[in-house]
C-alpha positions in Angstrom: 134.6 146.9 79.9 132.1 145.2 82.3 132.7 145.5 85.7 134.4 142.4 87.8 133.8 141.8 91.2 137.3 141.5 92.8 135.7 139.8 96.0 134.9 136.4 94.1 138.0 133.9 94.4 136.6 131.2 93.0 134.7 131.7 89.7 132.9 128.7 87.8 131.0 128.9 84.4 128.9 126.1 83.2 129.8 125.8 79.6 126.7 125.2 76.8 124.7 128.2 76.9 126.5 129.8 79.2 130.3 130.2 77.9 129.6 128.9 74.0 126.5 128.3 71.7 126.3 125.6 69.2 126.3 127.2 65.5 124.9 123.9 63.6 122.0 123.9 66.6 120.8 125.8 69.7 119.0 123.3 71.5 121.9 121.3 72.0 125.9 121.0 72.9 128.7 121.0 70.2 129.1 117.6 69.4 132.2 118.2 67.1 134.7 120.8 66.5 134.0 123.6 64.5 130.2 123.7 65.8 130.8 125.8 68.9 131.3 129.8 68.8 132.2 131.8 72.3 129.2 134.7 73.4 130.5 137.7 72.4 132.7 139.6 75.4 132.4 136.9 77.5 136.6 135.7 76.5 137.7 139.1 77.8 135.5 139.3 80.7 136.6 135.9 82.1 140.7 137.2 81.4 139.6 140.6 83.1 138.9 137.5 86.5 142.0 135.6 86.0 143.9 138.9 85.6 142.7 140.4 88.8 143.4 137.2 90.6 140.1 135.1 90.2 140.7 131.5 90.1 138.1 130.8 86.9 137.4 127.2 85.8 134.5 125.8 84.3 132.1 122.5 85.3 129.9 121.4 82.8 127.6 117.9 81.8 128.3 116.4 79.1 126.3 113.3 79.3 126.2 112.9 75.5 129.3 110.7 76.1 127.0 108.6 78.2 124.1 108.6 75.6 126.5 107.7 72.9 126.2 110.9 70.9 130.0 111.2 70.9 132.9 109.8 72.3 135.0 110.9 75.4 138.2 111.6 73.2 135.4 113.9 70.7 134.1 115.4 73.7 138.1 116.1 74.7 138.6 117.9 71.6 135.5 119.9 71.2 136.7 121.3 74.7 140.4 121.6 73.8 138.9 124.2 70.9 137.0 125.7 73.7 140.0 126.4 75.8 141.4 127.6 72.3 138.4 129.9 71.3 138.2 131.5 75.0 142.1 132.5 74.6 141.8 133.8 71.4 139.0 136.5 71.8 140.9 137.4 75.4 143.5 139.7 73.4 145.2 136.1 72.6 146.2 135.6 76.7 146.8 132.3 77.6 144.6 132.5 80.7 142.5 129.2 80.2 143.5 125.3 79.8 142.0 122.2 79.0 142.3 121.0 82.6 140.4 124.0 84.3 137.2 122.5 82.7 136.0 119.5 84.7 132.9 117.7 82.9 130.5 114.5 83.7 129.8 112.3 81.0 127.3 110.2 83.0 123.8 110.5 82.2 122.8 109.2 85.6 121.4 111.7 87.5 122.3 110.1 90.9 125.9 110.6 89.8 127.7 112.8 92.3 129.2 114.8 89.3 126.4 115.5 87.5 124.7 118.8 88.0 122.2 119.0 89.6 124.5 117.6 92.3 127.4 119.6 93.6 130.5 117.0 92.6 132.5 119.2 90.5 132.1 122.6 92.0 133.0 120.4 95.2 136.1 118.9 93.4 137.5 122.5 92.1 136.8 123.8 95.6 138.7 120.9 96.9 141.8 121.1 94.1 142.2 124.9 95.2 142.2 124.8 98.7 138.9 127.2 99.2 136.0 127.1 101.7 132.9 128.8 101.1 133.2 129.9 104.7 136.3 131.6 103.8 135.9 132.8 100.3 133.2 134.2 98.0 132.5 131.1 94.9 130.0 131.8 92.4 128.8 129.3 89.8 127.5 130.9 86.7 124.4 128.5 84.5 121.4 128.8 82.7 119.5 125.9 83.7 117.6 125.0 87.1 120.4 122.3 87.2 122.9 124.6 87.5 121.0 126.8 90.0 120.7 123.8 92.5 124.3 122.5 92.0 125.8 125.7 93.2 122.8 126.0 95.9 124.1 122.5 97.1 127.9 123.3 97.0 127.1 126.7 98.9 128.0 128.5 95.8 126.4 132.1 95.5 124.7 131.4 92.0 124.2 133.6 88.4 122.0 133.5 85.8 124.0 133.4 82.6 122.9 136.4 81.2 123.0 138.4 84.3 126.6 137.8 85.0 127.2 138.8 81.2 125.0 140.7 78.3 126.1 139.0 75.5 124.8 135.8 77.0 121.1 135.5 75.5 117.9 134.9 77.8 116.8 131.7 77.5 112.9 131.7 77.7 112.4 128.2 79.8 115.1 129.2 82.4 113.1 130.6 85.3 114.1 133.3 87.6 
């Protein structure tokens, strides 16, 4: 088991690359379901935060909608078998649900959703009645984006593969 820290209230994950890789291709999203596969460990580890009391959810772009790659209601389901992958591998628990994922399917990147700006961590702050003055929130990435989203939020930040080993390095992420 890998430790948890029990200070964090608030705990978001980015989702491609971070959470789930893409089995069909690495270099992008899941477009469809059946594509996507859940990091090793990383299920349990997330339960092991809900189950001490860690309010986990997940923020993630998805601005293939908005490049027409796939539709909104495809995007929905690929994240639905997220949600279902993630309780699965966490000894079957039925810790995570489609609405604790919040995603932006803009490709604008003056949208106030989409990473690198703080919109969503903002809004799951906002729906759970936190403060980074008052509690410890940590957003988990593996992209720069990510990085300054949760800088801009006030978010104490994680590299993917620090916050879990079964999470792979990626080589153009920079330290």
């Amino acid at each position: 088991m890998i430790p948890i820290n029990k200070d964090i209230a608030l705990l978001v994950l980015d989702l491609d690359q971070t959470v789930r890789g893409n089995m069909v291709s690495n270099r992008r999203p899941p477009n469809d379901v059946g594509e996507q596969f859940i990091y090793p460990g990383i299920a349990e580890h997330l339960a092991d935060y809900a189950r001490h009391g860690t309010v986990v959810r997940f923020a993630t772009n998805q601005g293939g909608i908005g490049a027409g790659f796939f539709t909104k209601e495809a995007c929905e389901r690929v994240l639905a078998e997220t949600i279902q992958l993630l309780n699965e591998q966490s000894s079957g628990a039925d810790h995570f649900h489609p609405d604790d994922i919040e995603y932006c399917p803009s490709t604008d990147k003056r949208h106030p959703d989409r990473k690198p700006n703080p919109g969503m961590l903002l809004k799951w702050m906002e729906l759970e009645g936190l403060s980074t003055y008052d509690h410890h929130c940590v957003y988990v990435g593996d992209r720069h984006s990510d990085r300054l989203a949760a800088e801009a939020a006030g978010f104490e930040f994680k590299w993917a593969w620090d916050f879990h080993p079964g999470v792979p390095v990626r080589p153009e992420a920079t330290r």
